[in-house]
N, C-alpha and C positions, 0 to 999 in steps of 0.2 A: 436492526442495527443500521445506524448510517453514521456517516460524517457531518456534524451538524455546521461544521464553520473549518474554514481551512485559512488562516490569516497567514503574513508575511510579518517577521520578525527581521530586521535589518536588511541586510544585503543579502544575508545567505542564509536564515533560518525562515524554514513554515512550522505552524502549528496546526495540527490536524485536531479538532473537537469531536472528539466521538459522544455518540449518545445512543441508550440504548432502552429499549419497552418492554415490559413487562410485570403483569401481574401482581409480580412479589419485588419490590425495591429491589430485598438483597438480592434478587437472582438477576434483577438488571445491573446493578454495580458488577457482579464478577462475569457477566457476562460484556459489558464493554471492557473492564480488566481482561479476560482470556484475550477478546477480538486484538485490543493492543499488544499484548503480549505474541500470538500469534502473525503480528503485522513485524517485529522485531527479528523474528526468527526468522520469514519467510526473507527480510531482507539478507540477514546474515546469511542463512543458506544463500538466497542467490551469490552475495559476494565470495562463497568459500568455492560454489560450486563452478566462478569465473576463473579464482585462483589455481582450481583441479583442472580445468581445460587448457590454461596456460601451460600446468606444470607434464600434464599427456601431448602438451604441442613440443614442447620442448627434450621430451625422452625419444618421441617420436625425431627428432633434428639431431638427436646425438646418437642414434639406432643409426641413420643414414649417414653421421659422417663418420660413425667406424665403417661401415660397408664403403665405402668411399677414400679410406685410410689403407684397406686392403687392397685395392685395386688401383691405388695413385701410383704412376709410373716412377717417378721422381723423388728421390729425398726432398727436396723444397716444399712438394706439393705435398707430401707426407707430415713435414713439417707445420705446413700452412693451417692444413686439417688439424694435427691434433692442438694448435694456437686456439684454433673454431671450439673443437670439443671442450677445451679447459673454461672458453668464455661461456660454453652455453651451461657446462656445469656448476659454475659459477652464478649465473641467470635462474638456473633450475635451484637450487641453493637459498638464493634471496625469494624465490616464487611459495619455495616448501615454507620456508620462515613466516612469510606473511602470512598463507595461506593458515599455518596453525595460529594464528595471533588477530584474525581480520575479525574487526567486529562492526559493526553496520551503524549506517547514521544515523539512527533511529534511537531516540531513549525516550520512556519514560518519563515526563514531567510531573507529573501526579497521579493517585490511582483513584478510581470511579468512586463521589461519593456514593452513596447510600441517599435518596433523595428524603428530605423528612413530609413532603408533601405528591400529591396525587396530583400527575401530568393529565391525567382523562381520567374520569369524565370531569368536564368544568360545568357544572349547571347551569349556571348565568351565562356562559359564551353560548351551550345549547340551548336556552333558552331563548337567546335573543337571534340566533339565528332561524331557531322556530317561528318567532315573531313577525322577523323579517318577511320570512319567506311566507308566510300566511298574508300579511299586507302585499306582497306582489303577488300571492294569487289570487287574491280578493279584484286588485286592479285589472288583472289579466279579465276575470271572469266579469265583470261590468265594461270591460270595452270589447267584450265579444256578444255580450249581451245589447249594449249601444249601438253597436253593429248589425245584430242580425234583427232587431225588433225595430232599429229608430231611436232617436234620442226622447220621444215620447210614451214609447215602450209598452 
């Protein structure tokens, strides 16, 4: 599995090109499908699992300002506090809301074809690479040969 092309679409969108090898077409179509699919969640999870840390920061802030409510000398300052607690429960509120609704910027633009032809082996590309690579060591082995005998040889 790789990323075959990652392009820029405007200002603010990438396209990620997946591709993927194997043996049997169909098993490379659902396996670049699963990998995206997989890359979708893994965002989402990370985003749900930002808006959990937020909403444990924010029990943890309203845990210390009732201890803090209890131990204010002052009506004012009692007062002050539970103004705090009412904002952070509020904060806690809008955190729970997204957190069940967050979904990731990730989607889906189309799912992996099915390829109708064979990525490897190419015979003419191995072919001519064979070729290639035969002509340079043909060249290699006649200037080592020019070398060690003379160009009279």
């Amino acid at each position: 599995m790789r990323i075959r092309s990652i392009e820029t679409v405007g200002s603010s969108s990438i396209v990620f090109v997946l591709s993927a090898r194997d043996s049997d077409p169909r098993r490379s179509a659902a396996l670049a499908n699963a990998w995206a699919e997989a890359l979708r969640n893994w965002e989402e999870a990370l985003i749900r699992d930002n808006f959990k840390r937020a909403s444990v920061s924010l029990e943890n802030r309203i845990r210390w300002v009732d201890i803090q409510i209890t131990q204010a000398a002052s009506r004012t300052d009692q007062n002050i506090l539970r103004e705090l607690r009412t904002n952070l429960e509020r904060e806690l509120g809008i955190i729970r809301s997204l957190e069940n609704s967050a979904t990731g910027q990730l989607s889906l633009l189309a799912q992996a074809e099915v390829p109708t032809e064979a990525i490897w082996p190419r015979p003419l590309l191995t072919a001519g690479i064979a070729a290639i690579s035969t002509l340079l060591l043909g060249f290699i082995l006649l200037a080592v040969r020019d070398r060690l005998l003379g160009p009279t040889g």
